[in-house]
C-alpha positions in Angstrom: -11.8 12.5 -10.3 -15.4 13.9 -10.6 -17.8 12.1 -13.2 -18.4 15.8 -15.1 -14.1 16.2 -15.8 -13.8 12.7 -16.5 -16.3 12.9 -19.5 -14.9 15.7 -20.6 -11.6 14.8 -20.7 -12.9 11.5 -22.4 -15.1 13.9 -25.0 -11.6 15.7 -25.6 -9.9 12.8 -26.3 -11.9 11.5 -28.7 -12.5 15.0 -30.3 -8.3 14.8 -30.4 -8.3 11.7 -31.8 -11.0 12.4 -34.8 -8.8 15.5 -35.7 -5.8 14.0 -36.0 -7.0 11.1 -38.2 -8.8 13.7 -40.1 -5.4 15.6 -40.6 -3.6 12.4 -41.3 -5.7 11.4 -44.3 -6.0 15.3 -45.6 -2.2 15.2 -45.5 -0.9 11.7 -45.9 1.5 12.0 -42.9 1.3 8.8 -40.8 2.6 11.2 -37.7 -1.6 12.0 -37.5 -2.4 8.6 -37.5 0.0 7.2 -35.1 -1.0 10.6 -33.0 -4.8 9.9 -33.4 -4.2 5.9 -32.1 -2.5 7.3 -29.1 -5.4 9.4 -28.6 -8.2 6.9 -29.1 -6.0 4.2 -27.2 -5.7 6.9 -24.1 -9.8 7.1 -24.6 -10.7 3.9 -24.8 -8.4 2.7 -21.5 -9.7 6.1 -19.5 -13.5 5.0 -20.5 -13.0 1.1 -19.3 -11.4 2.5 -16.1 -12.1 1.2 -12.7 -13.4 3.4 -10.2 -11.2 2.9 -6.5 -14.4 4.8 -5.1 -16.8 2.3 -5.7 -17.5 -0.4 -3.2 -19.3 -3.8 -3.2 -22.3 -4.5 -0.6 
């Protein structure tokens, strides 16, 4: 996966995330927030990723 698609799928994610906790406290329906932890959880593990590409010298 090339650097440019990996950050923007991370900016998506997190732009997911934001709207659904925004929707969830607009609303009240915990359905947002559990869908916006998801999110953020699916960000934070894709951001803390290792590379397979990389190698040590």
């Amino acid at each position: 996966m090339t650097g440019t698609y990996r950050l923007l799928l991370l900016a998506t994610l997190i732009v997911l995330a934001l709207t659904c906790y925004l929707a969830g406290s607009q609303t009240g329906a915990v359905t947002f927030f559990v869908a916006g932890g998801l999110l953020e959880t699916a960000f934070w593990f894709g951001l803390f990723k290792k590379s397979k590409n990389r190698s040590i010298s």
